[in-house]
ZAFI-357426 format. One line per 4 residues: number of its first residue (from 1); their letters; for each residue x, z, y of N, C-alpha, C, O. Coordinates in steps of 0.2 Angstrom, whole numbers, plus 5000, padded with zeros to 4 digits. Layout:
NUM) a) X/Z/Y/X/Z/Y/X/Z/Y/X/Z/Y ~ ... $
END
This chain:
1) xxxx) 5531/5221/5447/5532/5228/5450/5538/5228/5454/5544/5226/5453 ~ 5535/5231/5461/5542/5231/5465/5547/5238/5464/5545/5242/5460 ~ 5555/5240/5466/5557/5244/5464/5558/5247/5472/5557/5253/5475 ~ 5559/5244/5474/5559/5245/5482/5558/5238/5487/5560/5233/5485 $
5) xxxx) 5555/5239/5493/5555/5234/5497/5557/5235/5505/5557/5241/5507 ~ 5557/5231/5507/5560/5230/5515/5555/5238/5520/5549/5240/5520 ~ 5559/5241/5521/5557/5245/5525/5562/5249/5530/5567/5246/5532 ~ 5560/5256/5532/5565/5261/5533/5568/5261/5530/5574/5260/5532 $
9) xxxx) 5567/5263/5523/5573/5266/5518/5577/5262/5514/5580/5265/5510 ~ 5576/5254/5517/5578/5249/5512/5581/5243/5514/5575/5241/5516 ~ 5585/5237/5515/5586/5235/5515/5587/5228/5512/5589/5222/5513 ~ 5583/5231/5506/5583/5226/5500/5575/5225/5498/5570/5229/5500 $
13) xxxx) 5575/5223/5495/5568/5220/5491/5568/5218/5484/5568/5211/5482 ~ 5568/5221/5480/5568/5220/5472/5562/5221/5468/5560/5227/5469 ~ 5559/5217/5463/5556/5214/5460/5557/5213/5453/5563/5211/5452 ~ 5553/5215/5447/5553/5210/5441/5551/5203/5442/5546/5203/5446 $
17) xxxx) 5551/5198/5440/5546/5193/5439/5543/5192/5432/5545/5195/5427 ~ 5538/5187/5434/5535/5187/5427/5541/5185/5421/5540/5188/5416 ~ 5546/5181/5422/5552/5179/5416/5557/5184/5411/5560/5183/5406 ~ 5555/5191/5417/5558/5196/5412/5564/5197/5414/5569/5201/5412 $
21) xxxx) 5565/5193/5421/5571/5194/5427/5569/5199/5433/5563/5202/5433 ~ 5574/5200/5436/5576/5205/5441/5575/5201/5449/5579/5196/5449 ~ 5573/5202/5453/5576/5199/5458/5575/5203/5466/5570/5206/5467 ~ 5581/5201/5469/5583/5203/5475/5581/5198/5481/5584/5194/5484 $
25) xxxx) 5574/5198/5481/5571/5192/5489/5575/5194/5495/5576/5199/5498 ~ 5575/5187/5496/5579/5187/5503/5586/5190/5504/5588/5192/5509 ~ 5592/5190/5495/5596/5192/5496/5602/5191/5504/5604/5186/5506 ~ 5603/5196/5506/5608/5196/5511/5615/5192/5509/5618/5188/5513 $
29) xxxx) 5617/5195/5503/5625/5192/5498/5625/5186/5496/5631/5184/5497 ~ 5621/5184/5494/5620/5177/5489/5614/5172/5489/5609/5173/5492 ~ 5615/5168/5485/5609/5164/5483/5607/5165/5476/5602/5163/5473 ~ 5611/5169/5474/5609/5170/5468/5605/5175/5468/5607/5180/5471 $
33) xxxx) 5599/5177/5466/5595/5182/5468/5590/5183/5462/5584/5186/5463 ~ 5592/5182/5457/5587/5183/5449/5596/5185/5445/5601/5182/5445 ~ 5595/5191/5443/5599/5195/5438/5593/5196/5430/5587/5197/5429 ~ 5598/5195/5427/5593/5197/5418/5593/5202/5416/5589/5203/5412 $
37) xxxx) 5596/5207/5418/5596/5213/5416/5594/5220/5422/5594/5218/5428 ~ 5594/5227/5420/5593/5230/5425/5598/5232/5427/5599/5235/5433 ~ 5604/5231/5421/5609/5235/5423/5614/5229/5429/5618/5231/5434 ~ 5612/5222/5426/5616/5216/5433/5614/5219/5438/5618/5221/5443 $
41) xxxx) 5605/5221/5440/5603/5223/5445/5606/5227/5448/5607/5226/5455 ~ 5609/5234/5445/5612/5238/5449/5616/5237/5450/5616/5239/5456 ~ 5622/5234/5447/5629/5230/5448/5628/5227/5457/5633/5226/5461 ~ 5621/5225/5457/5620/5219/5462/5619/5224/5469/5621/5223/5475 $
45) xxxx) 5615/5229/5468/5614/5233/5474/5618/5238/5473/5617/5241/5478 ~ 5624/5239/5469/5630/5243/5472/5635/5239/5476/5638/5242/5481 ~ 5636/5232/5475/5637/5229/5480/5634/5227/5489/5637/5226/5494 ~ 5628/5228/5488/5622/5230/5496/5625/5235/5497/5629/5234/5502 $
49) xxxx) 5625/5242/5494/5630/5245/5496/5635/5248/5499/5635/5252/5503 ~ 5639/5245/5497/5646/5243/5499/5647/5238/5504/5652/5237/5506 ~ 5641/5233/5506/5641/5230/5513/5638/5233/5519/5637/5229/5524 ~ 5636/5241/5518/5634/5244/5524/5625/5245/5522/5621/5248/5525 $
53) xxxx) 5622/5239/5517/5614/5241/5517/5612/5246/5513/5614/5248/5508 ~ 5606/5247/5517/5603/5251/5513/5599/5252/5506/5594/5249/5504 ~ 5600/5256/5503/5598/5256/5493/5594/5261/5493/5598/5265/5493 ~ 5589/5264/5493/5587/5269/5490/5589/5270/5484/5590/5265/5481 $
57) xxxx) 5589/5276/5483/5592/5280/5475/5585/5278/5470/5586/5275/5465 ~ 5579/5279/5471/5575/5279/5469/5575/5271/5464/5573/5271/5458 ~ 5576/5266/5467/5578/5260/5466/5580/5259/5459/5578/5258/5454 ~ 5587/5261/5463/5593/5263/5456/5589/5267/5450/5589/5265/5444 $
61) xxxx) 5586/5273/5450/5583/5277/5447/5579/5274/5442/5579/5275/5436 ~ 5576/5268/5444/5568/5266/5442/5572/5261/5436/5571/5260/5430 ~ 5578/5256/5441/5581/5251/5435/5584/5255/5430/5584/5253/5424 ~ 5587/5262/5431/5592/5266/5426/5584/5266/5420/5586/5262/5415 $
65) xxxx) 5579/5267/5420/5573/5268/5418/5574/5262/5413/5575/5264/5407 ~ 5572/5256/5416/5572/5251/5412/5578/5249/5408/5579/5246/5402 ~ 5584/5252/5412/5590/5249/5404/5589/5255/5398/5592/5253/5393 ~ 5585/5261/5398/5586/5266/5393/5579/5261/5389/5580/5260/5383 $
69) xxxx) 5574/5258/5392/5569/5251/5389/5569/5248/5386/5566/5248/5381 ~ 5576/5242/5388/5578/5237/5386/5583/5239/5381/5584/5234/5377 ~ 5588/5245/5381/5590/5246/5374/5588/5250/5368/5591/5251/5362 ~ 5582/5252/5369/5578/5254/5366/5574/5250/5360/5572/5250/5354 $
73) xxx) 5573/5244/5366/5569/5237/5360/5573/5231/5360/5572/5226/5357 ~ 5578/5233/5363/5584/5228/5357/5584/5225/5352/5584/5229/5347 ~ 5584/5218/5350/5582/5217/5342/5578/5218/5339/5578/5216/5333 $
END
């Protein structure tokens, strides 16, 4: 499931994969591009951010989504 992808309103391109990871293809920042959690993810695209790219809010919304998920079925 993508959270957003390359377009007008975006910048970035983030994905789950099958591992239960996050990832940011074709990160602009880094090589690192697979975060574990949703909340690293956000961490990752407030930095895009803050280098002038574009994030949709929807984005951030959809992984806020997923950390209320994953704390949910914790243990």
């Amino acid at each position: 499931m993508s959270y957003c992808r390359f377009g007008d309103d975006s910048d970035v391109y983030v994905y789950a994969t099958f591992g239960d990871m996050y990832e940011c293809c074709a990160c602009r920042l880094s090589i690192n591009w697979g975060h574990k959690t949703a909340a690293d993810m956000i961490a990752h695209l407030e930095k895009h951010r803050v280098a002038g790219h574009l994030v949709p809010q929807y984005a951030i919304d959809k992984l806020r989504g997923d950390i209320d998920w994953e704390e949910a079925n914790d243990g």
